[in-house]
C-alpha positions as a printed NumPy array, in Angstrom:
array([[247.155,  18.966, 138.146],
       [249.749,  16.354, 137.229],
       [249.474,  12.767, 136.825],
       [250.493,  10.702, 139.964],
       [251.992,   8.129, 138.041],
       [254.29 ,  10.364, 136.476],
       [255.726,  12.306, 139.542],
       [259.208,  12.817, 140.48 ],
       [258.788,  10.688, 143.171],
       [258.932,   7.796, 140.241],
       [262.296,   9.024, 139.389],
       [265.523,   7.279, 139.688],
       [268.357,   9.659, 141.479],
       [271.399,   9.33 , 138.906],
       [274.632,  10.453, 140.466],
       [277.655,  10.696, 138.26 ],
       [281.434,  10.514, 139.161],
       [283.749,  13.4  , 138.075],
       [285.615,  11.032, 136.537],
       [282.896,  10.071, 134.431],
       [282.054,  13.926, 134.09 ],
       [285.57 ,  14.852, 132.838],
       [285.324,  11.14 , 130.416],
       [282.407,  12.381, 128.647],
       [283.85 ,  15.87 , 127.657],
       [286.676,  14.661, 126.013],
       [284.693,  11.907, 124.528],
       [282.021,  14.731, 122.913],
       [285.059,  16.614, 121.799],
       [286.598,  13.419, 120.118],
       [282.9  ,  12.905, 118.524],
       [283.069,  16.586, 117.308],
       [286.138,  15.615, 115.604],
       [284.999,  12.435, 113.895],
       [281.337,  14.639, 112.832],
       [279.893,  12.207, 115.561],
       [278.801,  15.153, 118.073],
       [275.065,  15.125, 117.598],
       [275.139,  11.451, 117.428],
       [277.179,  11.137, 120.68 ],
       [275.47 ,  13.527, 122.245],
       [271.796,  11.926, 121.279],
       [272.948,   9.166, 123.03 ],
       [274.004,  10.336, 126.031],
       [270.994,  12.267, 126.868],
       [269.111,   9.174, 125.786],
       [271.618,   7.399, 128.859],
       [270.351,   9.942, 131.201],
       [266.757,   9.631, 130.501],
       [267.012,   5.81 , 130.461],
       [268.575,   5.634, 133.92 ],
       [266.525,   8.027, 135.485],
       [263.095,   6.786, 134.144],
       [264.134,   2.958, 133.741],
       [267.637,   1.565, 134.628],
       [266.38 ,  -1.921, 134.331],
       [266.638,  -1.066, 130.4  ],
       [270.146,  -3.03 , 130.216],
       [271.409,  -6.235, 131.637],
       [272.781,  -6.941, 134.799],
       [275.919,  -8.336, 135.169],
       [276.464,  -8.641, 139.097],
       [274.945,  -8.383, 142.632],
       [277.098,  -6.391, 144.992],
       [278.449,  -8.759, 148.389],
       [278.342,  -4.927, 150.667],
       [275.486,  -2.817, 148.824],
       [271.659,  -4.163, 147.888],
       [272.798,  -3.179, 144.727],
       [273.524,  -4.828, 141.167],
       [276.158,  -3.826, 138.63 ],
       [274.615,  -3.404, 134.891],
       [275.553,  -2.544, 131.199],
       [272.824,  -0.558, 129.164],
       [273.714,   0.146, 125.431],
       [272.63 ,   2.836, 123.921],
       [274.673,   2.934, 120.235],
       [277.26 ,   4.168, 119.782],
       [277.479,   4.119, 123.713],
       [278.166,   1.846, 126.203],
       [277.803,   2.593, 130.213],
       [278.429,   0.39 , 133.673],
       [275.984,   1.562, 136.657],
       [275.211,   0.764, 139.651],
       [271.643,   0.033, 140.601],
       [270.674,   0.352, 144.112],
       [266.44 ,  -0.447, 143.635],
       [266.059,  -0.134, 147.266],
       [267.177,   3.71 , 147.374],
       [265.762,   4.207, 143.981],
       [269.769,   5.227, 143.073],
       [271.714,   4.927, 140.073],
       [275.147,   5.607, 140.273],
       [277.614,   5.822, 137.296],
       [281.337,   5.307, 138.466],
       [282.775,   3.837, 135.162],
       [283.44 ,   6.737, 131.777],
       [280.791,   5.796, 129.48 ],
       [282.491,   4.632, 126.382],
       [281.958,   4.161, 122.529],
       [280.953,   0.643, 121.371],
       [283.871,  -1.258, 119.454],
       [284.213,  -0.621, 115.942],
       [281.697,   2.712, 116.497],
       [284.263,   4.969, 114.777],
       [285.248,   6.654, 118.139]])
């Protein structure tokens, strides 16, 4: 039997744009290049767990006029990604490409 506290139902939906999508593959491959690829990669799934477990894990930076949403940054080195966080409809949508911090060597 699972623990209540700990079902999906806790979860954060994540949706990301195929912008964002096509972003991150040429931003692995560019990590590949630079022997950055498991680094990258650590911190994007690290991204992903973040936003779906705990979104509130980076800083908000504006409320939205239209949406009951807020527009955050979370850092996650050598990573940097812009969400939208809609705590109402327990969504979490990234619009932005997730880029590398300054001065990360991507």
């Amino acid at each position: 039997m699972s623990d209540p506290s700990t079902t999906p139902l806790d979860y954060y939906r994540v949706s990301y744009s195929e912008r964002v999508r096509q972003e991150l593959r040429i931003l692995a491959a560019r990590a590949r290049e630079r022997r950055m690829g498991a680094e990258v990669l650590a911190a994007i799934k690290e991204i992903d767990r973040r936003l779906r477990i705990y979104p509130q894990f980076g800083q908000p930076l504006s409320d939205l006029l239209l949406e009951p949403a807020q527009l955050w940054i979370g850092v996650v080195s050598p990573l940097v990604v812009h969400y939208y966080l809609d705590e109402k409809r327990r969504l979490v949508m990234v619009v932005d490409p997730i880029r590398p911090l300054s001065n990360s060597g991507l």
